[in-house]
N, C-alpha and C positions, 0 to 999 in steps of 0.2 A: 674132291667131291664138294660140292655145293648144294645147299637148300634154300629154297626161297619160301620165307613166311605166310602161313596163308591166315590174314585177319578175322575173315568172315567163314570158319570151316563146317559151320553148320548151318551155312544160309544166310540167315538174317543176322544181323548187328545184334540186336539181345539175346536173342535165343543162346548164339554164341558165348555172347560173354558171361551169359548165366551159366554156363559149362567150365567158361575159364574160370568163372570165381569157385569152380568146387575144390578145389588145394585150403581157400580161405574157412569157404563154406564147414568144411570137416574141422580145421583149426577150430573155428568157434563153438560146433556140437562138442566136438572131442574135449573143449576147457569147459564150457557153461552149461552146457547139456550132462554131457556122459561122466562129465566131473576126473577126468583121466587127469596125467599128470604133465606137464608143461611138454616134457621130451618126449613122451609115448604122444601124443596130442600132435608134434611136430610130424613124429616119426611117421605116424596116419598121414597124416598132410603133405608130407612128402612124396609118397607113396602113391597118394594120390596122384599131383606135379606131375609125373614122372607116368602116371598112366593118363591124365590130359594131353598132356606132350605127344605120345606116343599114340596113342588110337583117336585121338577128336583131332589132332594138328597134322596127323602123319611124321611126324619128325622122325630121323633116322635115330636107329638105337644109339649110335656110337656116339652122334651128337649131343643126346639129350643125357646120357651117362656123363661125357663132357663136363657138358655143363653143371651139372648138380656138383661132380668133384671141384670143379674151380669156385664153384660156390663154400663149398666146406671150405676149402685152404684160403680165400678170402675170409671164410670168418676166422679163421685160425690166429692170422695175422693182423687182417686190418680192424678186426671186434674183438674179439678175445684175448689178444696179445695186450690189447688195453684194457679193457675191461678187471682182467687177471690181476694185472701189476696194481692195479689202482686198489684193487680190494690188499691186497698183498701189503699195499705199504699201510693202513690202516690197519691190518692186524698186525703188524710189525710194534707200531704204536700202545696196542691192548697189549700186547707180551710184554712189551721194556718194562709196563706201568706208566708211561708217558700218558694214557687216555687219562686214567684215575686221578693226576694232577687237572687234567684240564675240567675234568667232569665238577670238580673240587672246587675252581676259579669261578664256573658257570652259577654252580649252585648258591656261593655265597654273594651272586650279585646284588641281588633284591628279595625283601619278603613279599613284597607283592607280585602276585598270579598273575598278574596282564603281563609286569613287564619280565617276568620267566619264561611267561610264553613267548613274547617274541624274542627274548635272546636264543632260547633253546629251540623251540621249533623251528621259527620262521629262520633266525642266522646263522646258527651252531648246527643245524639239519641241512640249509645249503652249503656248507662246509663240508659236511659226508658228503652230499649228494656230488658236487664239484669233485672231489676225490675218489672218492669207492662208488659210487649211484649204486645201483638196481635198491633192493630196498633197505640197506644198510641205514637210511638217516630216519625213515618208518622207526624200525625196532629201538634204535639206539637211543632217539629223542623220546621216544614214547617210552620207554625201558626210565630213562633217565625222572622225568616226569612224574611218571606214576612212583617212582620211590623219592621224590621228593613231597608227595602228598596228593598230587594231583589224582581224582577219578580216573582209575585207569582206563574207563571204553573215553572219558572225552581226552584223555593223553594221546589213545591213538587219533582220534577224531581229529584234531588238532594238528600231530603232526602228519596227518595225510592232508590235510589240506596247505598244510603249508610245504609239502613236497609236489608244488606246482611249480613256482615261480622258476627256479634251481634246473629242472629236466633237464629244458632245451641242448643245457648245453653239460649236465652231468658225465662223469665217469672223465677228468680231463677232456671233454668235448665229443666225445666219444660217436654220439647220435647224429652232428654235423660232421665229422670228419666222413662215418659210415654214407652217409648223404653222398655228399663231397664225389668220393671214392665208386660211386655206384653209377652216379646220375653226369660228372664232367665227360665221360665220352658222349650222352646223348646231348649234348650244349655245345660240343667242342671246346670243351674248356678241359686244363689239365688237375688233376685232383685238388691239389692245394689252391689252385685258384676257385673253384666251384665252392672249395668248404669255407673260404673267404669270405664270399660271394652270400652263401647260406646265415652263417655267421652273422654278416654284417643284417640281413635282411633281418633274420629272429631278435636278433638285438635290436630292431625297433618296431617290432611287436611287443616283448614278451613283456619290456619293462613298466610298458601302460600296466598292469595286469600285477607289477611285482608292487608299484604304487599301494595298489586297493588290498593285496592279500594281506597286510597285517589286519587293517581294520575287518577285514570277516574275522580273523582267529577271536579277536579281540570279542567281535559282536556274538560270535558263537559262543565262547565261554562266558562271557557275562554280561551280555545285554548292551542296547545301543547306548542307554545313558553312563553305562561304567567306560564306555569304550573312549565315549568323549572326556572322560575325566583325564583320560593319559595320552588323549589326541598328540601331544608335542611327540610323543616315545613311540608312537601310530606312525608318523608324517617323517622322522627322523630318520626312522629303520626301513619305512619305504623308499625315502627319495633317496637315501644312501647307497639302496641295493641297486635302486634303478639305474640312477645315475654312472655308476660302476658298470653297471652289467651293460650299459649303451657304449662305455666307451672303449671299455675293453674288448667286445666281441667286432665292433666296429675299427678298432684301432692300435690292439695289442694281438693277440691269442684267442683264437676260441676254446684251448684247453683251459686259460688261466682265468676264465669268466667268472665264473661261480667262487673259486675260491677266492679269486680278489676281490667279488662284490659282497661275499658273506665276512670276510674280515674289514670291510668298508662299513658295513651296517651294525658290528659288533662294535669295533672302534666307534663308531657316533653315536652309539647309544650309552656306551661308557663317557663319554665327555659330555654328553649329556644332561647322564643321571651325578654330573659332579658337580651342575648347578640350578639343577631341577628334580625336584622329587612329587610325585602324587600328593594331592591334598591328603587324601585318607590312604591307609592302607587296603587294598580288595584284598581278604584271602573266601576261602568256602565257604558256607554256611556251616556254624557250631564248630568251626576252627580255633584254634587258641592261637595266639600272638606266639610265635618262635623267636626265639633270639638267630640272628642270622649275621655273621661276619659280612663286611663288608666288601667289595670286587679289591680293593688294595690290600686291605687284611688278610685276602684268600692268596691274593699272590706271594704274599710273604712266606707261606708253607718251604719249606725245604722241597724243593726241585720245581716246584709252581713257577717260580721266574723262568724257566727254560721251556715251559708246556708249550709254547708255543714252537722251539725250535724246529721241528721236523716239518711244520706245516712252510717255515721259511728256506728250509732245502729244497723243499720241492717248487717252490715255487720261483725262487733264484734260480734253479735247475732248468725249469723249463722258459723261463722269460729268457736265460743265455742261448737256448737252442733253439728260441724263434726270432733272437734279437737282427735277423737280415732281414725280415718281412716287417719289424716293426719301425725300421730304422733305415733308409735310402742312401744309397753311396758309403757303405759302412769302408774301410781298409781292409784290404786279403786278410789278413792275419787278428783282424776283430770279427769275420763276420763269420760264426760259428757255425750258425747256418748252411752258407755255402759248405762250409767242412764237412758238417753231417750229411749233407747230400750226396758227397760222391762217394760215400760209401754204398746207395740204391741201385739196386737191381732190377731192372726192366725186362720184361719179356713178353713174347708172343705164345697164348696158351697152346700150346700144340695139339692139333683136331679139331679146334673150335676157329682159331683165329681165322676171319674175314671168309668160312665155311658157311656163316649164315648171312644169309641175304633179303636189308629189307629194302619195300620199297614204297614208293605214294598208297594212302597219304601220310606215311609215317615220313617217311623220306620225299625230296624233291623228285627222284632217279632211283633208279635201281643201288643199292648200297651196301655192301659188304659191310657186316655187323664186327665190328672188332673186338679178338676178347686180351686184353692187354695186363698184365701182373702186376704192380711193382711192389716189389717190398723196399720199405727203407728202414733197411736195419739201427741205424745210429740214430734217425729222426724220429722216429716214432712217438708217441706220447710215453708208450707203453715200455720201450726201452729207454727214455727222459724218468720212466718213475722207477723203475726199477734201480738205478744208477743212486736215484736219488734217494731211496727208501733203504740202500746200501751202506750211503754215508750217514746219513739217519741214525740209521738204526747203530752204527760204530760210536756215532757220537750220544748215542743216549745208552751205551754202557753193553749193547748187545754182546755176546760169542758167536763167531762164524758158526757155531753149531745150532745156537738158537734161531738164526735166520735162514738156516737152511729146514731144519724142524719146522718154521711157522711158514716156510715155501709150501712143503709138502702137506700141512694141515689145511693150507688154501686152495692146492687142486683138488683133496679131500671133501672140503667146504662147497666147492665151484663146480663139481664134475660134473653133474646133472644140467646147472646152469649154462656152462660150456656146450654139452651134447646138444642141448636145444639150440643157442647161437647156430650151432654148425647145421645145424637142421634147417633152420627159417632159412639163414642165407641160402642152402644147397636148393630150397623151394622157389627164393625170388628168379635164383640164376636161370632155374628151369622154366620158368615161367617167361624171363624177359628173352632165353633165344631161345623160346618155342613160338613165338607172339600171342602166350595168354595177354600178358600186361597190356598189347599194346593194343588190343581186344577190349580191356575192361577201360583203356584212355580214352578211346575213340567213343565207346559207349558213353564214358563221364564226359566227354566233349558234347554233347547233345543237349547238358542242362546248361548252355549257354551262359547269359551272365551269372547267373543262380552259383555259377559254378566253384568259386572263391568259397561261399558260404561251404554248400559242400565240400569240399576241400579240408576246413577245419575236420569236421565230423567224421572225415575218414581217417585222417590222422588219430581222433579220437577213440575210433573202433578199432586201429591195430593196435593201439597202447592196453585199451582195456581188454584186450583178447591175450597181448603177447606180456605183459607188464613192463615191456622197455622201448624209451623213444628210438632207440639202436635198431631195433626191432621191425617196429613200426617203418621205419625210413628205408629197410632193407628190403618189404613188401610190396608200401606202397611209393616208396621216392619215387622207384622212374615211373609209376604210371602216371604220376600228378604231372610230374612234369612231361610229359605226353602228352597229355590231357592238354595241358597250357599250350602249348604249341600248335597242337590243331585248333584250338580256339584264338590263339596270335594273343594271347595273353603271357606278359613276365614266366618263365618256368623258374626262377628265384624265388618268386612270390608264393608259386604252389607248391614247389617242395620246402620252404620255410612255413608254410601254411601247416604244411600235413605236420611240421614238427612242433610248432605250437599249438596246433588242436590237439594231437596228440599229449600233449603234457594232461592237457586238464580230465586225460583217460586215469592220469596214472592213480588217482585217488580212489578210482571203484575197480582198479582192476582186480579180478581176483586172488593172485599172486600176493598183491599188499596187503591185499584184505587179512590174509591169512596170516603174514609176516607180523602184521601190527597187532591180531589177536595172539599168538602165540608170544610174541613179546613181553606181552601181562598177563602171562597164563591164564586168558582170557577162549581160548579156542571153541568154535562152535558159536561167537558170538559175531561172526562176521556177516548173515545178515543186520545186526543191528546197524555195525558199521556203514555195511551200504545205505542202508534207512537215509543216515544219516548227514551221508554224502553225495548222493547221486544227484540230488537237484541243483546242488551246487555245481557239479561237473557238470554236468547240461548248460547252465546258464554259463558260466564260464567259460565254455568251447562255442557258446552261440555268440559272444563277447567277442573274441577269436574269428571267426567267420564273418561277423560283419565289419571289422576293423580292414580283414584280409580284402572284403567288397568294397570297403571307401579308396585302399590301398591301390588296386584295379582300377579303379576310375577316377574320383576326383583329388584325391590325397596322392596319384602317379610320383609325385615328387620323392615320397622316401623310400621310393624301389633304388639302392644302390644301382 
């Protein structure tokens, strides 16, 4: 049996697509209206999908059950399998005591406020973020911060805006691979090449953007004139992150992004501050002078020289398991890569495969929709960290028992978070072979060139709806890139759009909100948060959308 997609099922072009966006529409009542909670919110919005599908599109039942299941077990394995591991080996780390050294190292870098803040927020928060994302580097730097003195609402203030830069490519890369994985059949590209592809593009957006984010922390905690007093530590930890984060997601890994550029801007602000220090000291107002050991002082602690080791497993761990993509002509027996690969599993989703059918002007011709699986068991990020967070965790003193214990305390931790993943995804799948999405592209097709700009801003509105760019990309990837196609505009550009607009969501969304208030037994003070951040997030996703419009037209040059 076959179905062929019908675009326009309620007549007109918008009428339509204001129908298809009701899956979104209840998502957003259901978290910012009815104040419900991220999986009941999904679980309505799905519910929804799945009665779109079925009464406004006519989709056959068997179909559109279909597809929501392939959606869940896509997120099972291609989001959650990483997602999971990645938090997993960061609590692996809290259990040994291995964090409590590092936390140790951080603290005794500087008595001065500016440059704490950008070691801990802005580098030591894209280091969670790189590893664990969702809002693990909110709590932990903010957490950290406010017990080292800092105002606890400007500790979270602080690190939510410095949980921009880091997103794009958070959780091992997690948000581009989801891209990747979603969006290379409609490109005809194959998954690893699409996330490539993504990668490289975000990686020459995000890092204009990673530039300027010290100097806001700076400017927000203490003013334009104090910020220029430590401009070198400003200019240092930006271009270090940038610089990194262009060459790596362009030229290494989009898993090893984040964690190589936030140990890039750690290292340069430590050789640094070993030959530059601030004229005065900034601390508070009505603060007193602390004595404060020095970044070599603090290393010397008994296990402090090793704080770092588990961040260097995993990171060894996974540059070996992409070292055939970073590296051309490698020998059979070096290119590891190739190895892990033939362990993948390919398949054709049974029911759905090449069942749906689309056609002009999505397609040139009539087109059999394909629904295609693969799992790659041995490549994964998520199987790279787990491996990794294994030997880790042996070498920093673990028992088989503790790391099975601190397994089970993280699906504990995650189960909520997981249900919702399996949710959104089961809602994009229904949506993309029902032809909502390609409903709501064809619509966004209409604002012509305008359309890049928008682009950011929808990325922007799934982040702050869903609080994850993984999220975001699995709602709105393939529409952007829809979108793009009927407009004969880059679809790299749009689905790299949606994922950098979407970053500068992650700051007001209210998932974090809540995270970073609860952090500093703070809770109930998450409007202030918003207050405090949302005009930044606006301006900074509009920053985003016009980059993306020079990108589109006279800048065509750094579209990989």
């Amino acid at each position: 049996m076959t179905w062929i997609q019908d675009y326009q099922p309620a007549g007109g072009l918008w009428v339509s697509a204001l129908l298809a966006a009701l899956p979104i529409i209840v998502l957003l009542v259901a978290l910012g209206v009815v104040k419900l909670s991220a999986h009941l919110s999904a679980a309505l919005a799905l519910i929804t999908a799945l009665g779109v599908a079925l009464l406004l599109y006519r989709m056959p039942t068997g179909l559109a059950l279909d597809s929501a299941v392939m959606g869940v077990i896509f997120g099972v394995w291609s989001v959650a399998w990483i997602a999971f591991h990645a938090v997993y080996f960061h609590n692996v780390t809290v259990t040994t005591g291995r964090f409590d050294s590092i936390k140790r190292v951080l603290a005794g870098f500087s008595e001065d406020r500016r440059l704490q803040a950008l070691l801990i927020a802005f580098s030591f928060g894209a280091l969670l973020e790189g590893v664990a994302g969702g809002g693990s580097p909110i709590a932990i730097t903010a957490a950290m911060m406010a017990a080292l003195g800092f105002p606890p609402v400007k500790a979270v203030v602080l690190a939510l805006l410095a949980n921009t830069a880091p997103v794009a490519f958070g959780g091992l890369g997690n948000p581009l691979i989801v891209l990747g994985r979603l969006t290379g059949p409609i490109m005809h590209l194959k998954p690893e090449e699409a996330t490539a592809a993504f990668s490289s593009m975000v990686g020459r957006q995000v890092p204009f953007l990673a530039v300027i984010i010290p100097a806001f922390l700076i400017i927000v905690l203490a003013g334009w004139k104090k910020m220029l007093e430590v401009w070198p530590a400003v200019v240092t930890a930006g271009l270090a992150f940038a610089l990194m984060q262009f060459a790596a997601s362009n030229y290494i890994s989009a898993s090893l992004v984040d964690v190589l550029a936030a140990l890039a801007a750690m290292a340069a602000l430590y050789v640094l501050t070993r030959f530059w220090q601030p004229k005065t000291v900034w601390r508070f107002e009505g603060e007193e002078p602390v004595k404060s050991a020095s970044l070599g002082a603090a290393k010397s602690e008994r296990g402090a020289l090793y704080a770092w080791m588990p961040y260097v497993i995993l990171i060894l761990a996974i540059f070996l398991s992409r070292i055939g993509t970073i590296f051309a002509h490698l020998p059979v027996w070096l290119d590891l890569t190739k190895l892990l690969h033939k362990a993948d599993w390919v398949f054709a989703w049974p029911g759905l495969h090449n069942h749906v059918i689309q056609h002009a002007p999505i397609t040139p011709k009539d087109t059999p929709y394909a629904a295609t699986f693969t799992v790659d068991f041995l490549f994964s990020p998520g199987t790279i960290a787990l491996i990794a967070t294994v030997i880790a965790g042996f070498a920093m003193g673990a028992r088989p028992k503790q790391l099975v214990q601190t397994y089970r305390n993280t699906l504990h931790q995650m189960r909520w978070a997981l249900a919702t993943i399996f949710m959104i995804l089961a809602i994009a799948f229904v949506m993309n072979y029902s032809g909502a999405t390609q409903t709501l592209g064809l619509a966004l097709a209409t604002t012509g060139v305008l359309f890049p700009i928008f682009s950011a801003y929808i990325g922007w509105l799934g982040v702050f709806l869903t609080g994850s760019d993984a999220s975001t990309n699995s709602l709105f990837g393939p529409m952007q890139v829809i979108s793009a196609q009927q407009l004969h505009l880059n679809p790299v550009l749009a689905g790299a759009t949606n994922t950098s607009g979407g970053v500068m969501g992650k700051m007001i969304s209210p998932q974090n909100l809540s995270i970073g208030a609860t952090a500093i037994g703070q809770s109930g003070k998450e409007g202030s948060l918003l207050r405090q951040t949302f005009l930044w997030s606006l301006a900074l996703t509009a920053v985003v959308g016009v980059m993306s419009l020079l990108q589109a037209t006279v800048l065509s040059f750094m579209i990989p």
